[in-house]
CHARMM-style PDB file with segment names, atoms N, HN, CA, C and O in Angstrom:
ATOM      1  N   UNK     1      84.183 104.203  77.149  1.00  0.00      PROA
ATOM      2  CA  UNK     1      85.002 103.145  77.730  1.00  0.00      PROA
ATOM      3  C   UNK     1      85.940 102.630  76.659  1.00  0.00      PROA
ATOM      4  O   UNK     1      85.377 102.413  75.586  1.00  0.00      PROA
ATOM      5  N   UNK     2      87.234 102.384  76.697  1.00  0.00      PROA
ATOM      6  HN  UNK     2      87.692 102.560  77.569  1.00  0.00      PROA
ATOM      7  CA  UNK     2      88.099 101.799  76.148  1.00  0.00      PROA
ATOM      8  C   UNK     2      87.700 100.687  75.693  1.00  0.00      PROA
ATOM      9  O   UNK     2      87.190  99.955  76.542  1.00  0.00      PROA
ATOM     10  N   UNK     3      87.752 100.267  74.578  1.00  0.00      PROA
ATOM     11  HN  UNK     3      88.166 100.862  73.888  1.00  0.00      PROA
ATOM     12  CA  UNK     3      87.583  98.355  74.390  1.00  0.00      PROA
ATOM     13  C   UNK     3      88.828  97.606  74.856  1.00  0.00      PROA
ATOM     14  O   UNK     3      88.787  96.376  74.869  1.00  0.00      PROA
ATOM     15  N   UNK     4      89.944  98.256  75.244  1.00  0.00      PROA
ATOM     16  HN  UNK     4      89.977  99.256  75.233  1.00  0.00      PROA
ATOM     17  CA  UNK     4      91.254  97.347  75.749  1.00  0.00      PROA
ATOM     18  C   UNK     4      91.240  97.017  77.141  1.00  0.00      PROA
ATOM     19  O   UNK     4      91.954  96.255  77.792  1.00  0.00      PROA
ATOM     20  N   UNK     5      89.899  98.037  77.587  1.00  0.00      PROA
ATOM     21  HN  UNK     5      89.318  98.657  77.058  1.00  0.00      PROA
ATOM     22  CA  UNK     5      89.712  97.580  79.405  1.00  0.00      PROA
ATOM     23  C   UNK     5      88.717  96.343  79.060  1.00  0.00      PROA
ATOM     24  O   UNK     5      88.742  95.358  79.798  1.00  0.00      PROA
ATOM     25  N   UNK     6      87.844  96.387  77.946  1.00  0.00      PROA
ATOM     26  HN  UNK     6      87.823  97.187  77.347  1.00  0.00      PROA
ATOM     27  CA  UNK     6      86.670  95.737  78.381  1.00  0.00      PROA
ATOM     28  C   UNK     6      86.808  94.153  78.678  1.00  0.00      PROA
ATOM     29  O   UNK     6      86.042  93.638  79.494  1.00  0.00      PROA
ATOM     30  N   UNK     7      87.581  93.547  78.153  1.00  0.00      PROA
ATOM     31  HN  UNK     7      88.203  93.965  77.491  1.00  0.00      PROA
ATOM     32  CA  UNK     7      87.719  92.011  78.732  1.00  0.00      PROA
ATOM     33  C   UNK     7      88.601  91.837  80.334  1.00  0.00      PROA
ATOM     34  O   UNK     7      89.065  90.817  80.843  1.00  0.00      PROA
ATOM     35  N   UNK     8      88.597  92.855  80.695  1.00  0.00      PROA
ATOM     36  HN  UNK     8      88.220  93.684  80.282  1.00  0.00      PROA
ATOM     37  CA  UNK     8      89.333  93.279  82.527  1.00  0.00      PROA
ATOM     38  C   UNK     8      88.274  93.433  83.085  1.00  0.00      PROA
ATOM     39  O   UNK     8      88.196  92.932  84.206  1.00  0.00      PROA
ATOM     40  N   UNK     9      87.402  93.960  82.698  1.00  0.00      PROA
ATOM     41  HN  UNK     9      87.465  94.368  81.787  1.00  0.00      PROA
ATOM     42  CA  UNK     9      85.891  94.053  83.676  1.00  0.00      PROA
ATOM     43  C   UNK     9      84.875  92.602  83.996  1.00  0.00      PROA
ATOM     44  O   UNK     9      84.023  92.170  83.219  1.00  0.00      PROA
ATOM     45  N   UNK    10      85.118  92.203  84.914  1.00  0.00      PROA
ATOM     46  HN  UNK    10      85.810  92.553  85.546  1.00  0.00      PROA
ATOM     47  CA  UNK    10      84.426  91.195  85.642  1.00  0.00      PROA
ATOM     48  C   UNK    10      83.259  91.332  86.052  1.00  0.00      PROA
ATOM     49  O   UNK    10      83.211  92.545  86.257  1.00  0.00      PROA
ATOM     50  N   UNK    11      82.152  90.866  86.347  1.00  0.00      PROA
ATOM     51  HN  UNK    11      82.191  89.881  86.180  1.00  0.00      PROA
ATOM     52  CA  UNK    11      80.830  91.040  86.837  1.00  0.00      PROA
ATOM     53  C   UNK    11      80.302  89.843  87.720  1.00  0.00      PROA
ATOM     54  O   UNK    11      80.669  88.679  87.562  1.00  0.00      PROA
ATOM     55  N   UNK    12      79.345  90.291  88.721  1.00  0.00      PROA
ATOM     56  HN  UNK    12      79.046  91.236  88.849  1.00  0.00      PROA
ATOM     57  CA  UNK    12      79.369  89.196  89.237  1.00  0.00      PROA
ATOM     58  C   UNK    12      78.987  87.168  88.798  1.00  0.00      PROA
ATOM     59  O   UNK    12      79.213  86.050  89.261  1.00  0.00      PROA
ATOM     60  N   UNK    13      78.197  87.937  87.454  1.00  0.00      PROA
ATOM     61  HN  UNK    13      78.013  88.846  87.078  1.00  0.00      PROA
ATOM     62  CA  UNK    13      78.043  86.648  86.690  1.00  0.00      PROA
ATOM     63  C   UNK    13      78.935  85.469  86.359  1.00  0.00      PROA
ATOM     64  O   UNK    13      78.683  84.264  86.356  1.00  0.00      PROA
ATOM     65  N   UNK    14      80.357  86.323  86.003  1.00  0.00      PROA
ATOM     66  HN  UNK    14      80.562  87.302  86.006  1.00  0.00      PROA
ATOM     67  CA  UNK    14      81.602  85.870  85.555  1.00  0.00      PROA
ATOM     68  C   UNK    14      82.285  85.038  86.705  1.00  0.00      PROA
ATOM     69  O   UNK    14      82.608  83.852  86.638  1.00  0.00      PROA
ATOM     70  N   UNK    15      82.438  85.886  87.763  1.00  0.00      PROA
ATOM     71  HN  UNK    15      82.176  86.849  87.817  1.00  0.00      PROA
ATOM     72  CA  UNK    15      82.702  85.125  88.868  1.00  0.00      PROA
ATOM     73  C   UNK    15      82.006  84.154  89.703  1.00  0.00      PROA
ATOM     74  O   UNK    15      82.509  83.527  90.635  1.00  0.00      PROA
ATOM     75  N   UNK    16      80.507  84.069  89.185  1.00  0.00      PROA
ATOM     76  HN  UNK    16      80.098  84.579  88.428  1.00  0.00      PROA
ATOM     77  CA  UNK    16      80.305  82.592  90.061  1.00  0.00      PROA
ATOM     78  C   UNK    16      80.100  81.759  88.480  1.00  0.00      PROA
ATOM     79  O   UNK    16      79.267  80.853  88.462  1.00  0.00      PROA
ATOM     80  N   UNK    17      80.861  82.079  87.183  1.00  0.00      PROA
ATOM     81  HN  UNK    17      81.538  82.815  87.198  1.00  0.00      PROA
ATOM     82  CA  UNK    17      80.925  81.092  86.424  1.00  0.00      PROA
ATOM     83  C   UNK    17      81.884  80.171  86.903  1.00  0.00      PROA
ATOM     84  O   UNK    17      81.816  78.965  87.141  1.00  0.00      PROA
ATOM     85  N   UNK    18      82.991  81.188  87.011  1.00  0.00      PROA
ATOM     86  HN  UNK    18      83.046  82.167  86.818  1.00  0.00      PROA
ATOM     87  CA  UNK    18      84.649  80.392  87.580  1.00  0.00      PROA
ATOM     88  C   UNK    18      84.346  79.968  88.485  1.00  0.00      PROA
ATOM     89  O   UNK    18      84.586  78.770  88.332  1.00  0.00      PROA
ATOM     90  N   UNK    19      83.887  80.120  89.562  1.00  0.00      PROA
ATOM     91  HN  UNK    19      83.692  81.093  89.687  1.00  0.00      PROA
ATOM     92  CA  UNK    19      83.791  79.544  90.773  1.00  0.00      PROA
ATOM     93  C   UNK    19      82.855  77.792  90.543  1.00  0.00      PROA
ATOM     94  O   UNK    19      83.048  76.871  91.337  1.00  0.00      PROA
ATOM     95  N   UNK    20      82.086  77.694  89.571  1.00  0.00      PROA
ATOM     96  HN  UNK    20      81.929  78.442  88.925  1.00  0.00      PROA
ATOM     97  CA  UNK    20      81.423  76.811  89.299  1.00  0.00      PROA
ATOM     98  C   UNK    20      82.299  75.786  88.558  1.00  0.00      PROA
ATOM     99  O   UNK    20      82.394  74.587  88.819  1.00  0.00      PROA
ATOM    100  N   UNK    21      82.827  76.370  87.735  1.00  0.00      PROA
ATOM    101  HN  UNK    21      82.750  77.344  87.523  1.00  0.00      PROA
ATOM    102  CA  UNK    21      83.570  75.998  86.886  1.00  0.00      PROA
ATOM    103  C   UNK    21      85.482  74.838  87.899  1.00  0.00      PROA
ATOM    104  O   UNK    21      86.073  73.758  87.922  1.00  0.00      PROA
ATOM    105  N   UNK    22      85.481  76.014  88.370  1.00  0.00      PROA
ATOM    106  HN  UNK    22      85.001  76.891  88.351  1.00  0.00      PROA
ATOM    107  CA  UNK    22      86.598  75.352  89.453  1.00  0.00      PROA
ATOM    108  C   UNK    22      86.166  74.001  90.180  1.00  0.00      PROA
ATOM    109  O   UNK    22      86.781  72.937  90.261  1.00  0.00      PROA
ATOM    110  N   UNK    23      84.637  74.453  90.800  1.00  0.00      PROA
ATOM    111  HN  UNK    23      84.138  75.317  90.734  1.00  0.00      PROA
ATOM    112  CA  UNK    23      84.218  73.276  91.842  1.00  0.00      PROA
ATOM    113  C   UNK    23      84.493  71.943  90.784  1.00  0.00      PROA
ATOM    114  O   UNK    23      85.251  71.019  91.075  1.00  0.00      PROA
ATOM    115  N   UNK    24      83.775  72.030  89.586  1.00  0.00      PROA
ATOM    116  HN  UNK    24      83.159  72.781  89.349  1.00  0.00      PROA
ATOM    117  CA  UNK    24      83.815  70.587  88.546  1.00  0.00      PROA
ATOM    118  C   UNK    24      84.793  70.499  88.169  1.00  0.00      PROA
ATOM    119  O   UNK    24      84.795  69.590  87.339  1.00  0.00      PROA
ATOM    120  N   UNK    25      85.932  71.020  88.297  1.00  0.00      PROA
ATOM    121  HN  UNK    25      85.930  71.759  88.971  1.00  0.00      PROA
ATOM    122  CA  UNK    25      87.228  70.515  88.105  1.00  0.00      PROA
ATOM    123  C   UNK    25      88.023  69.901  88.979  1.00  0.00      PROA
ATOM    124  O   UNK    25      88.864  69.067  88.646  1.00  0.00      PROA
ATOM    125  N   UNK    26      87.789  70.307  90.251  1.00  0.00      PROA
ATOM    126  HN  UNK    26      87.105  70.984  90.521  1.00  0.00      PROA
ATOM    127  CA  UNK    26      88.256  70.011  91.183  1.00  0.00      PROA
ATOM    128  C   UNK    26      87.787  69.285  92.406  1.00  0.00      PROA
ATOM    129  O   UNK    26      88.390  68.480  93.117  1.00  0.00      PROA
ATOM    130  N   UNK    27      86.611  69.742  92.481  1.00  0.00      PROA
ATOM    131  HN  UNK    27      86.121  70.395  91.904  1.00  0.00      PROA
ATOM    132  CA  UNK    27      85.747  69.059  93.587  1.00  0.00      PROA
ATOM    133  C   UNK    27      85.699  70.075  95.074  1.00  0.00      PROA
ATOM    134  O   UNK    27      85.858  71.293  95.155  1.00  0.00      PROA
ATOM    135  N   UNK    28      85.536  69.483  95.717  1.00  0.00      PROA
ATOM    136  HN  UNK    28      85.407  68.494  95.650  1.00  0.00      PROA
ATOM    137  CA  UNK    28      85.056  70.120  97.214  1.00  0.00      PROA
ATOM    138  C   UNK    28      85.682  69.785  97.787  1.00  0.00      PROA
ATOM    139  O   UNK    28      86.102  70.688  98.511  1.00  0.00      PROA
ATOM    140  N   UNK    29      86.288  68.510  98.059  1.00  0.00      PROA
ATOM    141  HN  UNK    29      85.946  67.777  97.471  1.00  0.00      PROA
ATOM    142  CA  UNK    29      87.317  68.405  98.998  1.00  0.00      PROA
ATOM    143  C   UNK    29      88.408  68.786  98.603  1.00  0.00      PROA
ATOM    144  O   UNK    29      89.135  69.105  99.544  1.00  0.00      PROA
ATOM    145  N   UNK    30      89.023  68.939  97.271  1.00  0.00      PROA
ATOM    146  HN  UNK    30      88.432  68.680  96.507  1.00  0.00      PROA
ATOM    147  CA  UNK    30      90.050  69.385  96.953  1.00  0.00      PROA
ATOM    148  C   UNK    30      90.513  70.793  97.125  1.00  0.00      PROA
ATOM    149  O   UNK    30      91.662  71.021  97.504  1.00  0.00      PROA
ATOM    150  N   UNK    31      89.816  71.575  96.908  1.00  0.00      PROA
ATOM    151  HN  UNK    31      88.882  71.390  96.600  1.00  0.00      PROA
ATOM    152  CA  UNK    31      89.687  73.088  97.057  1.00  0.00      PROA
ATOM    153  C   UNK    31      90.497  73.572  98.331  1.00  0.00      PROA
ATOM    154  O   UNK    31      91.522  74.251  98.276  1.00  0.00      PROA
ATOM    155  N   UNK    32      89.855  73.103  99.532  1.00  0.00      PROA
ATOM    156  HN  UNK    32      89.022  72.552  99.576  1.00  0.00      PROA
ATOM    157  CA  UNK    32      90.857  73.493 100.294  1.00  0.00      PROA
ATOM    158  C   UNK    32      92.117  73.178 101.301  1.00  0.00      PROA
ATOM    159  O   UNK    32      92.535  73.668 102.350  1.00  0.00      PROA
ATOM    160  N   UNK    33      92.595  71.832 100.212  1.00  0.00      PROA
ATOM    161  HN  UNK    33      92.255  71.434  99.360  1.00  0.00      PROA
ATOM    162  CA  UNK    33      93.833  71.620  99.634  1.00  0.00      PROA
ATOM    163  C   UNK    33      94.969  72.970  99.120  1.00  0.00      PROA
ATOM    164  O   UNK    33      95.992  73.420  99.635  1.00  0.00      PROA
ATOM    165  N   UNK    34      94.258  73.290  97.957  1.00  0.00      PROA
ATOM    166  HN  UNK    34      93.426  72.924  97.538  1.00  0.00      PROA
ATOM    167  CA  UNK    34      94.725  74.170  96.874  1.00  0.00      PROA
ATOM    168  C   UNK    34      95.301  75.736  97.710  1.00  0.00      PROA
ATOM    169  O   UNK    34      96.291  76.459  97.821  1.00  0.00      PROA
ATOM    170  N   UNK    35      93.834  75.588  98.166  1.00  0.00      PROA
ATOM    171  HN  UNK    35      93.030  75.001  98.076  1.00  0.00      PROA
ATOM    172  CA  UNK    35      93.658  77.012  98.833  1.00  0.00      PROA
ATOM    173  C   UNK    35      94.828  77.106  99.941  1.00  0.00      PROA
ATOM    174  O   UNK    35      95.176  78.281 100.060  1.00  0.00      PROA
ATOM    175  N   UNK    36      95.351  76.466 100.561  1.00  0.00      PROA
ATOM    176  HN  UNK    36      95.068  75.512 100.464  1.00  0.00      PROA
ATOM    177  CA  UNK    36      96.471  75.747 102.181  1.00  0.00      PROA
ATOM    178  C   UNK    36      97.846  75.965 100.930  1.00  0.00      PROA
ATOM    179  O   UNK    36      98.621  76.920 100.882  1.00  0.00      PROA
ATOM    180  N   UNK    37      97.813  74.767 100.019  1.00  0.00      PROA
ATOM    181  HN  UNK    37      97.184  73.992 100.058  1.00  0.00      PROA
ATOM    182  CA  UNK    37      98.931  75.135  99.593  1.00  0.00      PROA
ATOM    183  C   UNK    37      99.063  76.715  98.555  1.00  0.00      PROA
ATOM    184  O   UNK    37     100.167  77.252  98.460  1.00  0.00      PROA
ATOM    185  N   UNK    38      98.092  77.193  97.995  1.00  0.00      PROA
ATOM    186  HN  UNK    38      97.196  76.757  98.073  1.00  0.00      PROA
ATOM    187  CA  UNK    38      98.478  78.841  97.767  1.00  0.00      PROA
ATOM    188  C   UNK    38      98.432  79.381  98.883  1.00  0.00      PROA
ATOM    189  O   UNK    38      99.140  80.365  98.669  1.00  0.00      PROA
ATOM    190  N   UNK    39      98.079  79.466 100.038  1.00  0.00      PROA
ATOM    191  HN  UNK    39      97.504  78.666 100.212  1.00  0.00      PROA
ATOM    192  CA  UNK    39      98.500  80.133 101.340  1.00  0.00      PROA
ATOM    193  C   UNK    39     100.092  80.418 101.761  1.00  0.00      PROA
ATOM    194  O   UNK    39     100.669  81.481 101.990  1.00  0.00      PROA
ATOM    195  N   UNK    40     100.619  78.886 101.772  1.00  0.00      PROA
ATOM    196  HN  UNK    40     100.150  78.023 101.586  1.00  0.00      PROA
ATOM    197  CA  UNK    40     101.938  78.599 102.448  1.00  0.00      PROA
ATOM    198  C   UNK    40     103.053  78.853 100.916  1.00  0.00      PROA
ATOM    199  O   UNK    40     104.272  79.026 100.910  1.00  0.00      PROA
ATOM    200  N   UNK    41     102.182  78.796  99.842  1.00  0.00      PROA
ATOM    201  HN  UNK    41     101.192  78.654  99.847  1.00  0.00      PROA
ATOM    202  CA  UNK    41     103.507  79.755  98.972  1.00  0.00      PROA
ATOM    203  C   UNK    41     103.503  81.238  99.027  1.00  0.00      PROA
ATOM    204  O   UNK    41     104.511  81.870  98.711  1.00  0.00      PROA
ATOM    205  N   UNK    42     102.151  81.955  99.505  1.00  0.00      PROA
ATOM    206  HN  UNK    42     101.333  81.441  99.761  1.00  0.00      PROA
ATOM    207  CA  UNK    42     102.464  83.249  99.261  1.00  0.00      PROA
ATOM    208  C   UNK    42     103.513  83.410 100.959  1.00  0.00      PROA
ATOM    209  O   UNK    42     104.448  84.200 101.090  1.00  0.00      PROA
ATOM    210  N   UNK    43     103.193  82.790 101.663  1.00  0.00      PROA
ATOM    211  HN  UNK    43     102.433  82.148 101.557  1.00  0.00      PROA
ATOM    212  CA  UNK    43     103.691  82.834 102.787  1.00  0.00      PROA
ATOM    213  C   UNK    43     104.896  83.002 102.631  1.00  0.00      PROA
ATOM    214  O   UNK    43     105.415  84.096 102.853  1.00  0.00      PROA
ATOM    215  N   UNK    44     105.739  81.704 102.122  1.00  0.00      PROA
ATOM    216  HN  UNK    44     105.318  80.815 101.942  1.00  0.00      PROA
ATOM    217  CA  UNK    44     107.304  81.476 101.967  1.00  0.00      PROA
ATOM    218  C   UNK    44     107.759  82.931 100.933  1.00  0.00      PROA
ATOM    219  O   UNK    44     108.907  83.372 100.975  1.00  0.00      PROA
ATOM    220  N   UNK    45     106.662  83.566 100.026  1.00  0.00      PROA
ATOM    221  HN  UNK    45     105.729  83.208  99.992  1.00  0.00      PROA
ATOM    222  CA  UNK    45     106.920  84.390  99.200  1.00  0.00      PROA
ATOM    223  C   UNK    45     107.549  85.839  99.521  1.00  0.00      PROA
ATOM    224  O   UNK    45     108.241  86.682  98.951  1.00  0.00      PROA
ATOM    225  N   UNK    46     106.851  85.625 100.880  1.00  0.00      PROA
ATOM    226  HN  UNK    46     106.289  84.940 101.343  1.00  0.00      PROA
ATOM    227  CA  UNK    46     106.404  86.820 101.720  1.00  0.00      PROA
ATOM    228  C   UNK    46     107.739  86.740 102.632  1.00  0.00      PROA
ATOM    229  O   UNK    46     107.970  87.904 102.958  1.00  0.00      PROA
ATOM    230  N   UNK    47     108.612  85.984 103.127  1.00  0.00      PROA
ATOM    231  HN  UNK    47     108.425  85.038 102.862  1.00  0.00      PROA
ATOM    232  CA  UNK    47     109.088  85.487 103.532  1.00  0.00      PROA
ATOM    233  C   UNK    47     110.483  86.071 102.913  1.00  0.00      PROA
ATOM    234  O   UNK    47     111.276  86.961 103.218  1.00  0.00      PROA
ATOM    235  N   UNK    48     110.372  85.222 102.020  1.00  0.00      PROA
ATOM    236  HN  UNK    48     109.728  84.499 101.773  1.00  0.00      PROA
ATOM    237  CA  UNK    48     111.742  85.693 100.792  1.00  0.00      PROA
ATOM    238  C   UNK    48     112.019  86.929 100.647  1.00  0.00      PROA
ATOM    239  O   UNK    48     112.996  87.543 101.077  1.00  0.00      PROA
ATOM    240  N   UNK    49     111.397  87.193 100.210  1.00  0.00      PROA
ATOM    241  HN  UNK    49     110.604  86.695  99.860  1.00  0.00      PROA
ATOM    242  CA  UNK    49     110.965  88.826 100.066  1.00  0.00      PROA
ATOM    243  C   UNK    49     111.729  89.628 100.945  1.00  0.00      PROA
ATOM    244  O   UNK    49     112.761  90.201 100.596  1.00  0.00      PROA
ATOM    245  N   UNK    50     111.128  89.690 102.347  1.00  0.00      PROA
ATOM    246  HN  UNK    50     110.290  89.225 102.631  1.00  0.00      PROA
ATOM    247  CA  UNK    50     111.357  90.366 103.222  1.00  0.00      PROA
ATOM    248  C   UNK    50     112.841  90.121 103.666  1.00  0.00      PROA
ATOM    249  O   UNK    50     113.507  91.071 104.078  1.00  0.00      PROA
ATOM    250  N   UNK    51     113.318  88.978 103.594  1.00  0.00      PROA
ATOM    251  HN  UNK    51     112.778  88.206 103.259  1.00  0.00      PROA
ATOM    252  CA  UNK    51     115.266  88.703 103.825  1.00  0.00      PROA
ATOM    253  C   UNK    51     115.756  89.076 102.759  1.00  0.00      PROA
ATOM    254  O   UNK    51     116.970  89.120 102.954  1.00  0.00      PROA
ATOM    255  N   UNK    52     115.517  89.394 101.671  1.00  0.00      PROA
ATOM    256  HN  UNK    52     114.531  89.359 101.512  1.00  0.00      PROA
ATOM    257  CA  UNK    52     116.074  89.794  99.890  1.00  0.00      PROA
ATOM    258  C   UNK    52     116.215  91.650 100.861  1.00  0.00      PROA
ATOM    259  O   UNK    52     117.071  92.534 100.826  1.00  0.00      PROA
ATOM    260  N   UNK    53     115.038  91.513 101.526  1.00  0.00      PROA
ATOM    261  HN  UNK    53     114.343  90.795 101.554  1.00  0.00      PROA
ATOM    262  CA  UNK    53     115.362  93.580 101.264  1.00  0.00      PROA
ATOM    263  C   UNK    53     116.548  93.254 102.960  1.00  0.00      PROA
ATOM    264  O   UNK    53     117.704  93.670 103.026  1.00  0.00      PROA
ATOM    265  N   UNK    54     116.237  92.899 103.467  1.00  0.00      PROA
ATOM    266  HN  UNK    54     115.298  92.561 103.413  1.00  0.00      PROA
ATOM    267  CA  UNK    54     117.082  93.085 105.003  1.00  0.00      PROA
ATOM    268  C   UNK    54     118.489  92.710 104.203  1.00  0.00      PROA
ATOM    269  O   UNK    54     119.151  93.743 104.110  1.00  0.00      PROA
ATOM    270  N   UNK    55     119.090  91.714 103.665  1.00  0.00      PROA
ATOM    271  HN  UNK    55     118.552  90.874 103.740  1.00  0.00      PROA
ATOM    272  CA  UNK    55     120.072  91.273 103.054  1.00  0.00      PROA
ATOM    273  C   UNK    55     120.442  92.423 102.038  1.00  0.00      PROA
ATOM    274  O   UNK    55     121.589  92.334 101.598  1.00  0.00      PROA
ATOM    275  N   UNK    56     119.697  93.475 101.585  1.00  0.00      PROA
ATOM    276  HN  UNK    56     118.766  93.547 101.942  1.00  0.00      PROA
ATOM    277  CA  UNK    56     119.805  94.376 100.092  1.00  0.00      PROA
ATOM    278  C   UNK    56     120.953  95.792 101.255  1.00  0.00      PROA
ATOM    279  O   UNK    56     122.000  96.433 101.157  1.00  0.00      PROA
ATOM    280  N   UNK    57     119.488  95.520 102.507  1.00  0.00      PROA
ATOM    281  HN  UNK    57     118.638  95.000 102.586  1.00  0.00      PROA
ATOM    282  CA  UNK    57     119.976  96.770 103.493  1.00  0.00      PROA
ATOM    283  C   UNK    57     121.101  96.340 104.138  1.00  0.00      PROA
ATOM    284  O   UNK    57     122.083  97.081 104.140  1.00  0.00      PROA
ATOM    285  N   UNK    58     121.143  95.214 104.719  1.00  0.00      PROA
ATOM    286  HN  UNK    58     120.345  94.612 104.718  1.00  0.00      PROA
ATOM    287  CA  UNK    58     122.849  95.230 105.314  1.00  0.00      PROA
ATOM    288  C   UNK    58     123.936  95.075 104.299  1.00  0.00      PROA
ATOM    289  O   UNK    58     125.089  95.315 104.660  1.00  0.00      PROA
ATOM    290  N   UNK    59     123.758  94.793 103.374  1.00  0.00      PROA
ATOM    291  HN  UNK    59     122.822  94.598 103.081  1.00  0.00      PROA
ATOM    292  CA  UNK    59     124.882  94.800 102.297  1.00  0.00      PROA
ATOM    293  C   UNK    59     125.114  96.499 101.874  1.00  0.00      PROA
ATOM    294  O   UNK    59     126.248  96.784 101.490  1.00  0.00      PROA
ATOM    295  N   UNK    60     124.268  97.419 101.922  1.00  0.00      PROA
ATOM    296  HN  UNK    60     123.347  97.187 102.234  1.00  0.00      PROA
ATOM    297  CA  UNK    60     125.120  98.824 101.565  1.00  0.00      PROA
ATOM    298  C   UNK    60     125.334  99.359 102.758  1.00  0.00      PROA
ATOM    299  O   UNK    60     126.242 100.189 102.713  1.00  0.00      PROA
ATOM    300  N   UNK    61     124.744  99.181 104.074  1.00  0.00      PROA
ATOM    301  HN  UNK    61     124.006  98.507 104.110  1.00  0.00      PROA
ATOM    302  CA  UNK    61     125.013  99.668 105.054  1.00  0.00      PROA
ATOM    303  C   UNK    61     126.614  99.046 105.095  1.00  0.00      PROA
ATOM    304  O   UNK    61     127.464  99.804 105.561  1.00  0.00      PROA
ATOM    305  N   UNK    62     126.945  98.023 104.739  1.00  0.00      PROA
ATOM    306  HN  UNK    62     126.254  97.407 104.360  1.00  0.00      PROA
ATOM    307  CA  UNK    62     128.244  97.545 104.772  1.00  0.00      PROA
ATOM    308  C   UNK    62     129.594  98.033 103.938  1.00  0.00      PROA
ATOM    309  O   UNK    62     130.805  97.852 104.068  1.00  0.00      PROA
ATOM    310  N   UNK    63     128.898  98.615 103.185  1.00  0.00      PROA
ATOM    311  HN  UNK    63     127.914  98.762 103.079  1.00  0.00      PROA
ATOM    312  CA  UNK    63     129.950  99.443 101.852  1.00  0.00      PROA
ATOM    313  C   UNK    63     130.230 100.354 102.095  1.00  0.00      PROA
ATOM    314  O   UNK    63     131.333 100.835 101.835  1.00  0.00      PROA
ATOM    315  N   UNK    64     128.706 101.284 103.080  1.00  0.00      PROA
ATOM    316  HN  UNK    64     127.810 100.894 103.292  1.00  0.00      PROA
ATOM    317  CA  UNK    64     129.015 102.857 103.493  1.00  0.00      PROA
ATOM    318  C   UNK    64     129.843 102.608 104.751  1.00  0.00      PROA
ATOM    319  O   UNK    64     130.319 103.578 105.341  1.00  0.00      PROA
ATOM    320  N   UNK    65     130.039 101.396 105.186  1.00  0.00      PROA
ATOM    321  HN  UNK    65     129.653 100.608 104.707  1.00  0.00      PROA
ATOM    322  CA  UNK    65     131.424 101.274 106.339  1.00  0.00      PROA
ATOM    323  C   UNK    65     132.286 101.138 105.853  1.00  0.00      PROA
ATOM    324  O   UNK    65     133.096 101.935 106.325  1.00  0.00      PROA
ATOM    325  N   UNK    66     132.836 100.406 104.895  1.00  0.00      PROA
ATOM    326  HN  UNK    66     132.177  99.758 104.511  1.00  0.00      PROA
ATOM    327  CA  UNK    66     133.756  99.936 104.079  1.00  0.00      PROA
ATOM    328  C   UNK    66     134.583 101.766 103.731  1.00  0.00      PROA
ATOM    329  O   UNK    66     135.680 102.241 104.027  1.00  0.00      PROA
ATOM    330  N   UNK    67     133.506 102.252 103.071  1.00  0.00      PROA
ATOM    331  HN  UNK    67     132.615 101.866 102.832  1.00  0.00      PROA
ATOM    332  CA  UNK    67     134.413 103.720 102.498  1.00  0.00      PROA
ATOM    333  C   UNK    67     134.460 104.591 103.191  1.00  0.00      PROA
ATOM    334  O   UNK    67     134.530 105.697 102.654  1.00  0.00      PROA
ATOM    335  N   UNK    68     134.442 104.509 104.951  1.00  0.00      PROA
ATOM    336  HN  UNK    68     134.385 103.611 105.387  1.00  0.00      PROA
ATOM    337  CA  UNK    68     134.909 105.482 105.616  1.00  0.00      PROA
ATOM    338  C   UNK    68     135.804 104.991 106.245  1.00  0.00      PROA
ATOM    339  OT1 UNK    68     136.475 105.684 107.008  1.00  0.00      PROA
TER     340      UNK     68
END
């Protein structure tokens, strides 16, 4: 095994540290707060995204009209 993977490998130990670790930072009611608003940014992300490529595609579809 590589030693440059080894701090990338997670176990399940690790993950209910963070998870423990999150709750006392944050609490229980807060959480899914957090969780709603990372939802509705990947959302808007997702969002963006998808008009960046429709906007990418009608803009050369518009050029290959332009030069005929």
């Amino acid at each position: 095994m590589n030693a440059l993977f080894l701090p990338l490998m997670i176990g399940a130990w690790q993950i209910v540290l963070i998870v423990l670790v999150v709750l006392l930072m944050f609490g229980g009611k807060k959480i899914p707060e957090l969780m709603r608003g990372l939802g509705s940014g990947l959302k808007e992300f997702k969002e963006a995204s998808k008009d960046d490529d429709t906007d990418d595609n009608s803009d050369s579809a518009s050029k290959i009209d332009e030069k005929k």
